[in-house]
N, C-alpha and C positions, 0 to 999 in steps of 0.2 A: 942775685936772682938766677933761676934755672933757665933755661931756655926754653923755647914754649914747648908744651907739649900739648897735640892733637886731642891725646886722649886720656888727658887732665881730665878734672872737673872742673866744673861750670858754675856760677850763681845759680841759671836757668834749670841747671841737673837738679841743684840740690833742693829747688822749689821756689826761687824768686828768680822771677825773668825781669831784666830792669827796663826792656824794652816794653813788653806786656804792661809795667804797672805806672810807666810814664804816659802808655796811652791812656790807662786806668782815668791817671789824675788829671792829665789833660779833658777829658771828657766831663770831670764834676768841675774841672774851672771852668770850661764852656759855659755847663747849666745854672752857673750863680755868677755868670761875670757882670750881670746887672746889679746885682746885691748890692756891689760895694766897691773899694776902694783894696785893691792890694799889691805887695812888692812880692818878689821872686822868694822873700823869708816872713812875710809880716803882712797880715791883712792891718789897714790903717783907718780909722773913724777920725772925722774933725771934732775937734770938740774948743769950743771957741778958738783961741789962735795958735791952739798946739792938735796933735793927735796922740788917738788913742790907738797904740799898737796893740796886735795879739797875736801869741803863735801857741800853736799844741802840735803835742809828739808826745809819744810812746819810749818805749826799750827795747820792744820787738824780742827777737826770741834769745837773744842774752839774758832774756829772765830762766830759760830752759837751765842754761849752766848752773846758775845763781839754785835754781830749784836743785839741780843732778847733787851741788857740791853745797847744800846746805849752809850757804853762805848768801841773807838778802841783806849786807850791810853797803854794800856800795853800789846797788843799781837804784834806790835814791838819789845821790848825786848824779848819775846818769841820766835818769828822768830832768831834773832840772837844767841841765849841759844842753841838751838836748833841744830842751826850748829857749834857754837863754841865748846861747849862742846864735841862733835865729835873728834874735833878734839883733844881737850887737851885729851881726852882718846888711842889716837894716841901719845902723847908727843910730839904735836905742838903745838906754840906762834899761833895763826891768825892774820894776817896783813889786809886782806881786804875782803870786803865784798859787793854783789849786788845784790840786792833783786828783785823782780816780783811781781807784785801788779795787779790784772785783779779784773774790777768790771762789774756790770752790766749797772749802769751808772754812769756817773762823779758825785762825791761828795767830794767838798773840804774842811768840816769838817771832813770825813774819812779818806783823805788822809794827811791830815795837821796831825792827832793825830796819826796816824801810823809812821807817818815819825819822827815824837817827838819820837817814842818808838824806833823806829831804830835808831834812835839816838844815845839813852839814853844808849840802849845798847851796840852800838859799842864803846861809850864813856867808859865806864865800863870794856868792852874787850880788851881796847888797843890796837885798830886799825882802820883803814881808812874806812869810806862809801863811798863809787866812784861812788853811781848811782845808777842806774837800769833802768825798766821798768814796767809804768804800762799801763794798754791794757785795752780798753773799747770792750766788747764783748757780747752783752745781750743775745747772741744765745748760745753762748757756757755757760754763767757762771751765778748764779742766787744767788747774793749778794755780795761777793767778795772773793777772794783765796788771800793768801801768800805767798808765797815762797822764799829762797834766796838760796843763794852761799858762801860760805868761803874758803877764801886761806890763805895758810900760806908757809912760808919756814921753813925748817929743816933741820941739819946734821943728818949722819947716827948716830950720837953717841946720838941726840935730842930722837929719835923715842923709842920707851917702844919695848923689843922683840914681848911683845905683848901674852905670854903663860905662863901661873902661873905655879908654881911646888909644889909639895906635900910636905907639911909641912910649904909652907906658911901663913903668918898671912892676914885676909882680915881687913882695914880699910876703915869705911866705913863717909860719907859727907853730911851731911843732907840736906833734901829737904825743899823747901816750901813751897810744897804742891804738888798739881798733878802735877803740872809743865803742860805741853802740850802733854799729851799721857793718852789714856784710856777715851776721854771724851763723848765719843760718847756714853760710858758706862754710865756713869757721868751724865752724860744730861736727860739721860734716866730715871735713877732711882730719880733725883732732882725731875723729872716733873710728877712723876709717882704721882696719888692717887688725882690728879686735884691740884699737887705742880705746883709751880712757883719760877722763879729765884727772883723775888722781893721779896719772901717769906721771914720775921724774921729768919738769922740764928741761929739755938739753942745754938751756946756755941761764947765766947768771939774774939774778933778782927775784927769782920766783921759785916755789920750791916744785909745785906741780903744774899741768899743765893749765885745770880751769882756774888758777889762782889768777893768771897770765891772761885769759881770755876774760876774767873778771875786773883786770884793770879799769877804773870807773874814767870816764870822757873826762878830759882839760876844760875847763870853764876859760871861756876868751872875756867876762867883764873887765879884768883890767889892763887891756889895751883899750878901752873908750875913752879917757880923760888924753890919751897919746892920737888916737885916730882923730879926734874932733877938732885938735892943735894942728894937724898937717889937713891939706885938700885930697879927702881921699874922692875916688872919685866911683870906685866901685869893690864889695867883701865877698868871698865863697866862702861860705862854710863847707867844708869836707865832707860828706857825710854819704847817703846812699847814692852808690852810680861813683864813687871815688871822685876822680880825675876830671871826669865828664860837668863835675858842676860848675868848673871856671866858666864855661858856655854859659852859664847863668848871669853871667856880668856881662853880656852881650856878645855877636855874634864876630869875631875874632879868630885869631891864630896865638894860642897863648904860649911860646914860644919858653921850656922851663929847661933852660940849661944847666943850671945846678940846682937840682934838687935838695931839702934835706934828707938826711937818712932815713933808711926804714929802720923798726925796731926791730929785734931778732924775732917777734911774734910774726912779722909777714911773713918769713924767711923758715920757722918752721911749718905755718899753715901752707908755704907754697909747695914745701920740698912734700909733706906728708900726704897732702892730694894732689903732687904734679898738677898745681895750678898754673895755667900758660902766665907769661907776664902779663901778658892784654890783660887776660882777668883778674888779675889782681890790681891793675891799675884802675879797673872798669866798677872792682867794686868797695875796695878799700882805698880810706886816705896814704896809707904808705909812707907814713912819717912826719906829713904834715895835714894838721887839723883847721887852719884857715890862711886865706890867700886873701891879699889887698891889692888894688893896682891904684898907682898916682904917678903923677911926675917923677921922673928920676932926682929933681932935688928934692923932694918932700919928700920922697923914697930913705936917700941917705942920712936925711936927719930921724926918720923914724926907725931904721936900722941903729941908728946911734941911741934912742933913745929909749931901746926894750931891746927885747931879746929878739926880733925877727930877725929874718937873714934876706939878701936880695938872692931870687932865685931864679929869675928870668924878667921876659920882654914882650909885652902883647904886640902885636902885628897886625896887619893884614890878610882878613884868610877865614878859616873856620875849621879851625879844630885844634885839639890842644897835643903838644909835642914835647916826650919826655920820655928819658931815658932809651932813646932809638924806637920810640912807641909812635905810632899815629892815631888818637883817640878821637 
């Protein structure tokens, strides 16, 4: 990583203030907290002696690349990542899922390779595509949006309490890559300096640069049959606001002494917008796409038992500490 720089770029510069939109959501949980039932990833319904989970999410502006580089074959499986992994940080299986597809006008190369991707993914998830909707609407929409839905069912004994405790071990799940969050940032700093997505990526696996920022999000479903076998006791999903979402497993000091690596994707979006470290940690996962915390011995048997890694130690405190960072 570079050292910070003052006069980087910003999430906030580039048009997502994660401060702004955390008060945003704050404010419509407030007005429906009577509605219902829900966790930090998953609104929950009872339905006789299990629940009904549900989560939705979007792709957000990763569809911009996906449009620029004529390639909508793997923001599909993004869409579905997106919400699945929601929920397995809830400690649900997902069952079904149905998506929302609005363009500005019919295109049935766009629609054919999306659908390939929600496919691919629901395939990989282990569970049902039942459908959806997509909506032709040139007034409202100006190239295409994504969005879907996931449900699943769960016993009370499936669901994670959902609150780490002090002196837990955090394991953490590697990413690859952005995944679908921060790209608005992304995008920015790739195109900065008269860049382009077609641009030669400087380091190995990718030929250009939006090939690399089109990497479609890790699906976490098969670490459920592993998580359910140990006590877990609380999941982050990585996603927007980076680093900042361990906080979401309760109010803590999540103390990450060894990180996993980042991919060389952070490493050119930081160098080519002089993004400080904060904001890269503030707004991308940075190598890793989900975080567990449990006891240290159900730690090292779930290390042993998948590919996680231990990466640190929840504390006492509040805030999360990485890489010489105070988040």
């Amino acid at each position: 990583m570079t050292e910070d720089d003052e006069e980087g770029m910003t999430y906030a510069e580039a048009g997502v203030d994660i401060d702004a939109s955390e008060a945003a959501t704050a404010a419509l949980v407030d007005a429906v907290a009577d509605v219902g039932n829900t966790t930090d990833y998953a609104g929950l319904v009872p339905v006789g002696d299990e629940y009904l989970a549900l989560a939705t999410d979007g792709v957000g502006t990763k569809l911009l690349v996906a449009e620029a580089m004529d390639d909508y074959s793997t923001v599909g499986i993004d869409c579905i990542a997106m919400n699945v992994n929601d929920l397995v940080a809830a400690g649900v299986a997902p069952d079904a899922f149905v998506d929302y597809l609005a363009v500005d006008e019919p295109s049935e190369r766009l629609t054919a390779q999306v659908g390939e991707g929600l496919a691919a993914g629901a395939e990989e998830a282990g569970m049902a595509l039942v459908g959806g909707e997509t909506a032709v609407m040139p007034e409202v929409v100006t190239g295409f949006d994504l969005a879907g839905t996931v449900a699943g069912l769960a016993s009370e004994d499936d669901l994670f309490p959902g609150e780490a405790e002090a002196g837990d071990a955090l394991v953490g799940f590697a990413s690859t890559g952005i995944h679908s969050n921060g790209l608005t940032l992304a995008r920015e700093a790739a195109t900065s300096d008269d860049g382009s997505y077609d641009d030669d990526y400087p380091h190995e696996g990718y030929e250009t640069v939006g090939d690399a920022l089109l990497e479609p999000t890790r699906l976490y479903t098969y670490l459920l049959p592993h998580l359910r076998e140990r006590d877990v006791h609380a999941a982050a999903h990585v996603t927007g606001g980076g680093w900042t979402n361990l906080s979401r497993m309760g109010d803590f000091e999540y103390d990450v002494t060894d990180p996993l690596p980042a991919q060389d994707v952070f490493d050119f979006v930081q160098k080519r917008g002089s993004v400080a470290d904060e904001e890269m940690h503030r707004t991308f996962n940075m190598g890793t796409g989900f975080v567990v915390a449990l006891s240290e011995g159900e730690a090292e048997m779930l290390v042993t038992e998948t590919d996680g890694e231990r990466i640190g130690t929840v504390r006492e405190g509040e805030s999360v500490e990485i890489r010489g960072l105070s988040l």
